[in-house]
C-alpha positions in Angstrom: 27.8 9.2 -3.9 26.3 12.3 -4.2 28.5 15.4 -3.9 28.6 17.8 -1.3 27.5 21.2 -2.7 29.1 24.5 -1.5 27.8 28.2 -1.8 30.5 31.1 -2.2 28.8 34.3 -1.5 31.8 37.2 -1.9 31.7 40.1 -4.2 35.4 39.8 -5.8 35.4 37.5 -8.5 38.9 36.6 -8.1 38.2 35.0 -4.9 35.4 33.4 -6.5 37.3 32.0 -8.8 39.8 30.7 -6.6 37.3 29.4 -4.3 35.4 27.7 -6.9 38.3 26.0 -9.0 40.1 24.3 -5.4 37.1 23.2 -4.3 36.0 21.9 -7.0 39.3 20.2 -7.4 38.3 18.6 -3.9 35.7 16.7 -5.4 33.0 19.5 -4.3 29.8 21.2 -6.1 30.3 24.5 -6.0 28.1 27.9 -6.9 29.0 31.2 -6.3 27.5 34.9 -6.3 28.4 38.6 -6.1 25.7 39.4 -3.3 23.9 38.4 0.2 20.5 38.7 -1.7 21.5 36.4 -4.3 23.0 33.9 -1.9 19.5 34.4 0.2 17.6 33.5 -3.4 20.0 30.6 -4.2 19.1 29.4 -0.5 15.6 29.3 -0.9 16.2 27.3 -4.2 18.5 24.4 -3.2 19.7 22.6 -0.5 23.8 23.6 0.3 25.8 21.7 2.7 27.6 24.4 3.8 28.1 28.5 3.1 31.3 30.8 2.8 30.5 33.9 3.3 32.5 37.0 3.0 31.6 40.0 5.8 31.6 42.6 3.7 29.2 43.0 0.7 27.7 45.8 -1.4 24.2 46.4 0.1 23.2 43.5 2.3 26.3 42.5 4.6 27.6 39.3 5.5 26.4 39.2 9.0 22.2 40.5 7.8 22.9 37.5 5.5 24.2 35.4 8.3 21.2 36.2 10.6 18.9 34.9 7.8 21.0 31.8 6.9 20.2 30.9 10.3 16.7 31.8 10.8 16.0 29.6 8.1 18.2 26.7 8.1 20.1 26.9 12.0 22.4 23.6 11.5 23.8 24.9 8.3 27.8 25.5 8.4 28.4 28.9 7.6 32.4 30.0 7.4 33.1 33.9 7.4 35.7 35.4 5.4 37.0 38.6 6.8 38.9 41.2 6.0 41.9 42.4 7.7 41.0 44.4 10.8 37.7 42.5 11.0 38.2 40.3 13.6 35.3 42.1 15.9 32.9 41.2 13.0 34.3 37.4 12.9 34.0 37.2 16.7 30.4 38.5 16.8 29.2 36.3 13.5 30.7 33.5 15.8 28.1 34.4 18.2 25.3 34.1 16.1 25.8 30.8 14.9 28.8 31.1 12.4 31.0 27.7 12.2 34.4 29.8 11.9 36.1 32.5 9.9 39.0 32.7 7.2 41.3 35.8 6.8 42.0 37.3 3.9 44.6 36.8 1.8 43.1 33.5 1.8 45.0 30.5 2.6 43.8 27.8 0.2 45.1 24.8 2.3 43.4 26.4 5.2 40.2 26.7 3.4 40.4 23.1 2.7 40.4 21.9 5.9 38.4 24.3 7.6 35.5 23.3 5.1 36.2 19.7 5.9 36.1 19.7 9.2 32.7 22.1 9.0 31.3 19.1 7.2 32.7 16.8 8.9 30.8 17.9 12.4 27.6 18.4 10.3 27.9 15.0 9.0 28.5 13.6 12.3 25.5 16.1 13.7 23.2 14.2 10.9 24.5 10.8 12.0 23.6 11.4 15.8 19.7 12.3 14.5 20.2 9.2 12.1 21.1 7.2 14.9 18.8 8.1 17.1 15.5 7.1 14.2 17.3 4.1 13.8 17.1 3.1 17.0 13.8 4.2 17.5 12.5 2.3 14.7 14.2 -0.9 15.5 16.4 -0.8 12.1 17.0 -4.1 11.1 14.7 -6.5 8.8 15.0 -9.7 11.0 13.6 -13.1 10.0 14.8 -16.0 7.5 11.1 -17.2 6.3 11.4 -17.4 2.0 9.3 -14.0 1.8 11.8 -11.9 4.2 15.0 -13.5 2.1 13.6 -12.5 -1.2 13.1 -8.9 0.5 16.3 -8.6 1.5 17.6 -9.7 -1.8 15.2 -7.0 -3.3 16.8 -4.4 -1.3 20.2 -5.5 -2.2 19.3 -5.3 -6.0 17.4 -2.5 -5.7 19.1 0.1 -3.3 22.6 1.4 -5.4 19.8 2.5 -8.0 17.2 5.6 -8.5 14.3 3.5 -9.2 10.8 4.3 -7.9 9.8 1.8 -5.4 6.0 0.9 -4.5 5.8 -0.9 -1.0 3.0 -2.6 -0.3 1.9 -4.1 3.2 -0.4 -4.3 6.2 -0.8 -1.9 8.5 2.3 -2.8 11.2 4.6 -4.6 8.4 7.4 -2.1 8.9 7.3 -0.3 5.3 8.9 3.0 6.6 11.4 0.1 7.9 12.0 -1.2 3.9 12.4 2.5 2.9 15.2 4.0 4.9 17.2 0.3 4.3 17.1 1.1 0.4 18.1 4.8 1.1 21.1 3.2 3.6 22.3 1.1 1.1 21.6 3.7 -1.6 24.8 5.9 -3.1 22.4 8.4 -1.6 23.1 7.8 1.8 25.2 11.0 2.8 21.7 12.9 1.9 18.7 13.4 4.2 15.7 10.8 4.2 12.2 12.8 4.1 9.3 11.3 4.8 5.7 12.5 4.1 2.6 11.0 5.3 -0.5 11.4 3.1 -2.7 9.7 5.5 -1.6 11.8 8.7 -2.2 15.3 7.0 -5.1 17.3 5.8 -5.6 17.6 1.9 -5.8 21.5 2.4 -1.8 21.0 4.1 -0.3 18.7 2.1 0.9 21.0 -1.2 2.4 23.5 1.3 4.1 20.0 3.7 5.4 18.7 -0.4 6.2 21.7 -2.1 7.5 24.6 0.6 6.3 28.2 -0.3 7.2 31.7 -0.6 6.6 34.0 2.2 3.4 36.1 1.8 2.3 33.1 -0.3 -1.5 32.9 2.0 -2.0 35.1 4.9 0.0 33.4 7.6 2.9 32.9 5.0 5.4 35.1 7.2 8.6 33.8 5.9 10.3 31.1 3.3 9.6 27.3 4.0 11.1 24.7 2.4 9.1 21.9 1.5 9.5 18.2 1.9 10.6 17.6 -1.9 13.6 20.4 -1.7 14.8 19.2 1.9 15.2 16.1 -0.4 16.7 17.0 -2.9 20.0 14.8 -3.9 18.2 12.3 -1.3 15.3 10.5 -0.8 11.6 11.0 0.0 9.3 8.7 1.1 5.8 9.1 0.0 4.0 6.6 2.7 0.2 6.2 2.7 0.2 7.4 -1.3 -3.5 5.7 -1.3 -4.9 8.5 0.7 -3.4 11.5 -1.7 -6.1 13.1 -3.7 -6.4 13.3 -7.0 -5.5 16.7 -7.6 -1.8 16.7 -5.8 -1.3 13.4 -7.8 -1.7 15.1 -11.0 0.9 17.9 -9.5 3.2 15.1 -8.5 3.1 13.4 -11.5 4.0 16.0 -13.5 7.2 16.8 -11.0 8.6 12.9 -11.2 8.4 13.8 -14.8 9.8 17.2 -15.3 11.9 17.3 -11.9 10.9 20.3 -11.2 8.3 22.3 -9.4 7.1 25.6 -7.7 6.7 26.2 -4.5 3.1 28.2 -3.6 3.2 31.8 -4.3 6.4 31.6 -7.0 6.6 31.1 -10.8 10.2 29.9 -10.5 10.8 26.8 -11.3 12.8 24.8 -8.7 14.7 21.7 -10.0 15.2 18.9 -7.6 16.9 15.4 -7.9 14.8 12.9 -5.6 14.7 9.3 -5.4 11.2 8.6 -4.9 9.6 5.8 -2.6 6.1 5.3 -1.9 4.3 2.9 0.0 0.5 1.7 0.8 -1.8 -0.7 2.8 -4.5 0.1 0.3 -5.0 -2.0 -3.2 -3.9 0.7 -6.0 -5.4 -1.0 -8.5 -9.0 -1.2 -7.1 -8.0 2.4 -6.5 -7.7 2.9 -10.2 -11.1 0.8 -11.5 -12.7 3.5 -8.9 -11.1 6.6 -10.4 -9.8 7.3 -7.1 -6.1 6.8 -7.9 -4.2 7.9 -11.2 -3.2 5.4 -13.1 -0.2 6.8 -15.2 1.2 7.8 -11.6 1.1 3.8 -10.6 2.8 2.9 -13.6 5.8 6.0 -12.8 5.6 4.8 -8.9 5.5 0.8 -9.5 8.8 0.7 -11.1 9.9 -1.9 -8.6 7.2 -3.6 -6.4 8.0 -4.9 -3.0 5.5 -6.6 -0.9 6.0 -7.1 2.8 4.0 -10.0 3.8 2.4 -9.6 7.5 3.3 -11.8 10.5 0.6 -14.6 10.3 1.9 -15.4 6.7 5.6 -15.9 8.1 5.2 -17.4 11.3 8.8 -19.2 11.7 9.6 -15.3 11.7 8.0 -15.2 15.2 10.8 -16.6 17.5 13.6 -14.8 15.9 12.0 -11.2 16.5 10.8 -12.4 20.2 14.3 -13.2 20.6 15.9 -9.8 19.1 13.2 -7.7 20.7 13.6 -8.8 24.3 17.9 -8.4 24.0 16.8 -4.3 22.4 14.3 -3.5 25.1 16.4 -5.2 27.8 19.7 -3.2 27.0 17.2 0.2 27.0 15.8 -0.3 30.3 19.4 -1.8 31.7 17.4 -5.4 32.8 18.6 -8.9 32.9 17.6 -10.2 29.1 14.4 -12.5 29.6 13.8 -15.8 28.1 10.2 -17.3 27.1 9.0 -20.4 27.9 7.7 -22.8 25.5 4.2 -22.4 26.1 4.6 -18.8 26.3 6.5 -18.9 22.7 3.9 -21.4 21.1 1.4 -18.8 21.9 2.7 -16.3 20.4 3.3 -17.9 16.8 -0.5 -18.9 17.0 -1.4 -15.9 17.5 -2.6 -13.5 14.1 -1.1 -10.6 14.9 -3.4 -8.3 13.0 -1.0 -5.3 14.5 1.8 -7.4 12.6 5.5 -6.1 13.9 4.5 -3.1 15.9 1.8 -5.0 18.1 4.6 -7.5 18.6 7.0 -4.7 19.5 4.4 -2.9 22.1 3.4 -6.1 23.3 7.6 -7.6 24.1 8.6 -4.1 25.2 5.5 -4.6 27.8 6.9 -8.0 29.5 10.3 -6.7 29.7 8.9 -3.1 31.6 6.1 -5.5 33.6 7.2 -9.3 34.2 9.6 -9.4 36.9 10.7 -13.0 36.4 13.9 -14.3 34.3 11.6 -16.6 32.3 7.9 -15.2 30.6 5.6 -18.4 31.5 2.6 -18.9 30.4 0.5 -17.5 33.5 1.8 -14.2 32.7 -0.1 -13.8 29.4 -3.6 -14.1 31.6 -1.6 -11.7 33.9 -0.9 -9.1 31.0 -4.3 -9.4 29.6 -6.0 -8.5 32.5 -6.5 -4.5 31.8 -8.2 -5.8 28.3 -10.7 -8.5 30.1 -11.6 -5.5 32.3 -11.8 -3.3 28.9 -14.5 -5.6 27.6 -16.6 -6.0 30.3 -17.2 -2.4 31.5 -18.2 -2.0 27.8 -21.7 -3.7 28.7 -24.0 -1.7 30.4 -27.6 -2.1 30.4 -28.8 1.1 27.9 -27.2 -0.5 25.1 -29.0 -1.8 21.9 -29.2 -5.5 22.0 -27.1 -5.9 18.9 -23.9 -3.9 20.2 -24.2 -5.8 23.7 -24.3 -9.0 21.6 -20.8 -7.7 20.3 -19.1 -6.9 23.0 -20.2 -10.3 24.5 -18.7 -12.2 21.5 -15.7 -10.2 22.2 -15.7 -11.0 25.9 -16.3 -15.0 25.2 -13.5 -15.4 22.1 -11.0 -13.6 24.2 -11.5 -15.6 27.4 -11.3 -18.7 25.1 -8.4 -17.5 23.7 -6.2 -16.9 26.9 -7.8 -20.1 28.3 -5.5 -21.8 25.2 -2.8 -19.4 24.7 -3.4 -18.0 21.8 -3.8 -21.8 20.1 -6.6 -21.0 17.1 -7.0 -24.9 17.0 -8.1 -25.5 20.3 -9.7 -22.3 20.7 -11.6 -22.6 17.8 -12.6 -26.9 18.6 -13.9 -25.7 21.8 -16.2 -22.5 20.2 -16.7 -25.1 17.4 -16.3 -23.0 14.2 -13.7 -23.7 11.8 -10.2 -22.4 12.5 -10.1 -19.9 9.5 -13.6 -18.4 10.7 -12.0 -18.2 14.3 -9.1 -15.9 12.3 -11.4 -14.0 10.8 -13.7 -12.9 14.0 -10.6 -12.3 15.8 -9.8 -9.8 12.8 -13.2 -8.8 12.3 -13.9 -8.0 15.9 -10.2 -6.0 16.9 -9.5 -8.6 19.6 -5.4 -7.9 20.2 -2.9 -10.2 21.8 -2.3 -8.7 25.5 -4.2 -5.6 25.1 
């Protein structure tokens, strides 16, 4: 478990020192400083669970500090310590954001509890958000086919270390899914999960999204960020898509999973960071490297432990087990009767390729819940589903097209029909197109047909 770390900002040093030595007795990290501007400085170098804060400091004051505590980080606990006769200055610190307020001479047992119970509520704040992904995401890793059992197993052996992990999978496969299990079953858990795409964000964004900067760092640099490797820090970050980084920020983030440490843009100061690193990719690092397009001292430092997530045609007996869970998690959200499938509806669906793998499944479930108003999904409503698509295919032939791109929307048209005719079944489908089955797969790859839209 990592520890909680505390800031003291209070310009007597015997407080510090009290401070300091009972909470750090509690089982707490704890830094202190003399001044607002140092505390400000220490803020923009490390992540602190929570801030006590005296009211009134040389220079800067406690509640100009206070004002730019929040402005930068607004769920942060901040606990005022006041003076005697300061009570107006506690009571309007409360109303900018302040958690609550100690009186001097301090109590010790009340500063115990008062900074549990501010991290108790900011844990419970953090749990809400974690709750709320988690559900989002569908967090569970459901299935009992060999490659699933050997994942989980891989997580289980995996998580309660720092190792690098390197997932690998389809498009669809749920590797943001793998990721946040390790970190849940990581002694990292009580620390934020960050996640970064590579393939979502511009190369000319990404060192300021990784690495935070300074403000007046570029021209619309009008305060402090943070970036995604800080906000990190003592947790994990999830580097997903790492295929698509270019070389350039790999070199950079080579050299911080070696030194941890880094600087954000527009400082010299080294920042030094304690991240668990987990990266994944749908793209074959290896060719990557034979193409110089992928570093490959970074592979070795990221492929400490290799998982590989296979996709849903490869682990079909997976199939009725998420139908199953997927239709009781979308009937609960939209408060409907839970809906069973028939057998033809269910043998459709495992011949099916799902080149989507677990999300098309997911859209495609959550659809027959929201649309199908029977207890039992039969087998005429996957023609009834499919409709839209039919309708998709056919307006997309019009008579100013080249021959060649009619030809392909016409192949679409005819595998697609053929395909609903037989629910999904590639054997007969592909008997009555006669080509072999694995050629059938492949045009149905080839060509983007999807299972009910």
């Amino acid at each position: 478990m990592i520890k909680d770390k505390i800031l003291v900002i209070d310009d007597e040093s015997g407080i510090r020192s009290s401070l300091k030595g009972i909470l750090e007795d509690e089982g707490y990290s704890v830094i202190t400083t003399e001044s607002g501007e140092q505390g400000l400085s220490l803020l923009r170098e490390e992540n602190f669970d929570i801030i006590l804060l005296d009211i009134w400091l040389p220079e800067m004051d406690g509640i100009a500090v206070l004002e730019k505590i929040k402005s930068a980080e607004e769920n942060l606990p901040v606990i005022m310590i006041t003076g005697h006769g300061s009570i107006e200055s506690a009571v309007k610190a409360t109303k900018l954001g302040a958690y609550d307020f100690l009186e001097k001479p301090l109590s010790l047992e009340k500063v115990v509890l008062t900074v549990k119970n501010a991290l108790r509520q900011k844990k419970l704040e953090e749990e809400n958000i974690q709750l709320r992904e988690k559900t989002k995401i569908k967090y569970q890793l459901i299935g009992v086919s060999p490659s699933i059992k050997k994942l989980r197993e891989k997580i289980n052996t995996t998580a309660p270390t720092n190792a690098p992990v390197l997932i690998y999978g389809e498009n669809g496969t749920g590797k943001e899914l793998i990721a946040r299990l390790i970190h849940q079953y990581s002694p990292r858990n009580n620390k934020r999960f960050i996640q970064i795409n590579f393939g979502a964000i511009p190369d000319d964004l990404i060192e300021s999204e990784l690495f935070g900067y300074v403000k007046g760092a570029f021209p619309n640099a009008e305060k402090d960020k943070k970036g995604k490797l800080l906000l990190a820090d003592g947790g994990t970050l999830f580097l997903d898509e790492i295929g698509d980084m270019n070389l350039n920020n790999q070199a950079k983030l080579l050299r911080i999973i070696e030194e941890k440490k880094y600087e954000p843009l527009g400082s010299e100061k080294p920042i030094s960071i304690d991240v668990r690193i987990i990266a994944a990719t749908n793209k074959n690092l290896r060719g990557l490297i034979a193409k110089n397009k992928f570093r490959e001292d970074l592979f070795f430092k990221l492929n400490v432990i290799p998982m590989i997530i296979h996709p849903l045609r490869e682990r079909k007996e997976d199939i009725p087990f998420l139908i199953n869970y997927f239709l009781k998690n979308f009937s609960i959200e939209f408060g409907k009767k839970q809906k069973a499938m028939s057998k033809e509806a269910m043998e459709a669906f495992i011949s099916y390729s799902w080149p989507g793998n677990i999300s098309e499944l997911i859209n495609v479930i959550e659809r027959f819940v929201i649309m199908v108003p029977d207890d039992e999904i039969k087998e005429s409503h996957l023609s009834l589903l499919v409709e839209p698509r039919e309708m998709q295919y056919v307006s997309g032939i019009n008579q100013n097209q080249p021959l060649d791109e009619a030809k392909i929307y016409f192949e679409i048209e005819y595998i697609h029909n053929t395909l609903i005719r037989n629910n999904w079944n590639l054997s007969k489908s592909a008997t009555e197109l006669n080509i072999e089955k694995e050629a059938l797969r492949k045009k149905i790859m080839d060509l983007g047909i999807k299972f009910l839209g």
